[in-house]
Legacy VTK file of the C-alpha trace (Angstrom):
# vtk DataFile Version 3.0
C-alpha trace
ASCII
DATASET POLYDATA
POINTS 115 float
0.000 0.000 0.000
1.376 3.569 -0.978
1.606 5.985 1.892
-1.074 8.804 1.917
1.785 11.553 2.129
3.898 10.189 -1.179
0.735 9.670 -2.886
-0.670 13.156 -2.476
2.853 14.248 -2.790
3.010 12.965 -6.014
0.089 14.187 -6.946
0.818 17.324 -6.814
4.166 17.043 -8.489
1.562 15.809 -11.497
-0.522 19.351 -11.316
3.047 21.151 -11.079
4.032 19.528 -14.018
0.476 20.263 -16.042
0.498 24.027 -15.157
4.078 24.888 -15.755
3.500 23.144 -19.262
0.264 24.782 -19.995
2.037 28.104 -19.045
4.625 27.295 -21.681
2.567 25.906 -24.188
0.351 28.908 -23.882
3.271 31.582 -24.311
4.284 29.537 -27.303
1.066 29.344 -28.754
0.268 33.267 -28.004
4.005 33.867 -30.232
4.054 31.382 -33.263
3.881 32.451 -36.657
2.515 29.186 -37.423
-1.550 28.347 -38.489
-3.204 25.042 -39.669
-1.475 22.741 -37.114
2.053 23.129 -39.023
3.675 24.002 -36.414
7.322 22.518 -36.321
7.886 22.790 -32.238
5.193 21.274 -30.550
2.253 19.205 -31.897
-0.529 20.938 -29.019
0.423 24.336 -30.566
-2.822 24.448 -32.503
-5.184 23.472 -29.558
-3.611 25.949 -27.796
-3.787 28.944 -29.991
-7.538 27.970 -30.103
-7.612 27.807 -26.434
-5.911 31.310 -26.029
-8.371 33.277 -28.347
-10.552 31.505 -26.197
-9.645 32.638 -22.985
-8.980 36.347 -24.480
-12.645 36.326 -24.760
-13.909 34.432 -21.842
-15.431 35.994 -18.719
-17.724 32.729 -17.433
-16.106 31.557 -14.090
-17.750 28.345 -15.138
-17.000 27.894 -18.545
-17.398 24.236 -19.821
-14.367 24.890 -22.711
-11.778 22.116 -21.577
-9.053 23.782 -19.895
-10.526 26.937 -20.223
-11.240 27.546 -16.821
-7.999 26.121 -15.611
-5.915 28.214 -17.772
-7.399 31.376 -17.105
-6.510 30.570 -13.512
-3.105 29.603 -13.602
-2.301 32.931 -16.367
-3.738 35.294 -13.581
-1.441 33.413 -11.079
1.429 34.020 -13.342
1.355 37.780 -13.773
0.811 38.322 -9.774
3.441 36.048 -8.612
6.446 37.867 -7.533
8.051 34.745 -5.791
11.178 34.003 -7.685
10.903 30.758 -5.507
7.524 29.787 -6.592
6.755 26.269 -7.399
4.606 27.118 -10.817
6.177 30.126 -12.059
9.977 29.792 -10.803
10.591 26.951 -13.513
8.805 28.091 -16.168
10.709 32.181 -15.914
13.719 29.711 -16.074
12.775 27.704 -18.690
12.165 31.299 -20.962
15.093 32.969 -19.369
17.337 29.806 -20.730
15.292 29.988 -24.103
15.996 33.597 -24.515
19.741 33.355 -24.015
19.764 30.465 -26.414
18.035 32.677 -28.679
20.272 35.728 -28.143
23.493 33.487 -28.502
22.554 32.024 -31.654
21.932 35.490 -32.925
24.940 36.344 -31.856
26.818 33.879 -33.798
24.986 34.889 -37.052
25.829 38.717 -36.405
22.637 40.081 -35.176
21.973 41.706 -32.131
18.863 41.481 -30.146
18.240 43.177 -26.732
LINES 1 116
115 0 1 2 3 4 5 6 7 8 9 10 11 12 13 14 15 16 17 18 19 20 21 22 23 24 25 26 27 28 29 30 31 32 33 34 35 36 37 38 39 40 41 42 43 44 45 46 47 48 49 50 51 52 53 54 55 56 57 58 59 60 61 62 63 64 65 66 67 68 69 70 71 72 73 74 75 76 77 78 79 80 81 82 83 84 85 86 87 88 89 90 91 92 93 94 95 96 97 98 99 100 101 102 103 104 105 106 107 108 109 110 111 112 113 114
């Protein structure tokens, strides 16, 4: 039998996990260039750009839209949180941080400058 504590502990690991990458997959789907599901990154980038003109729109607190709800929750969490330590957004300013200094040092190399 699996101890209550490790159980709910991993349990929330899970929901960790789900809203850091809805976070990501949101910012990702709010930026690319890409339509008709052809996007070369990620293979939920189309579900989520519906999703985010979705949520731009939505005001019902209990909107049946899968996700939509959820989303709308964890995005207003994100642009409060202040906690550099924070479980949810800590890892996922990281995770853009390290993208945007890949980004930068790539440009670098091909002898453009970004800021």
């Amino acid at each position: 039998q699996v101890p209550q504590r490790s159980y709910q502990s991993d349990q929330r690991q899970q929901v960790l996990r789900q809203q850091q990458q809805r976070l990501l997959l949101l910012r990702h789907a709010s930026k690319c260039p890409h339509d008709n599901g052809n996007c070369p990154v990620t293979p939920h980038c189309a579900g989520m750009k519906k999703l985010w003109k979705h949520i731009a729109e939505c005001k019902d607190q209990q909107c049946q839209t899968a996700h939509c709800v959820s989303s709308r929750y964890v995005l207003s969490h994100y642009h409060r949180c202040k906690d550099p330590r924070c479980a949810v957004c800590g890892p996922v300013r990281d995770a853009i941080q390290r993208n945007h200094e890949k980004a930068k040092q790539a440009l670098k190399q091909h002898g453009t400058t970004v800021s």
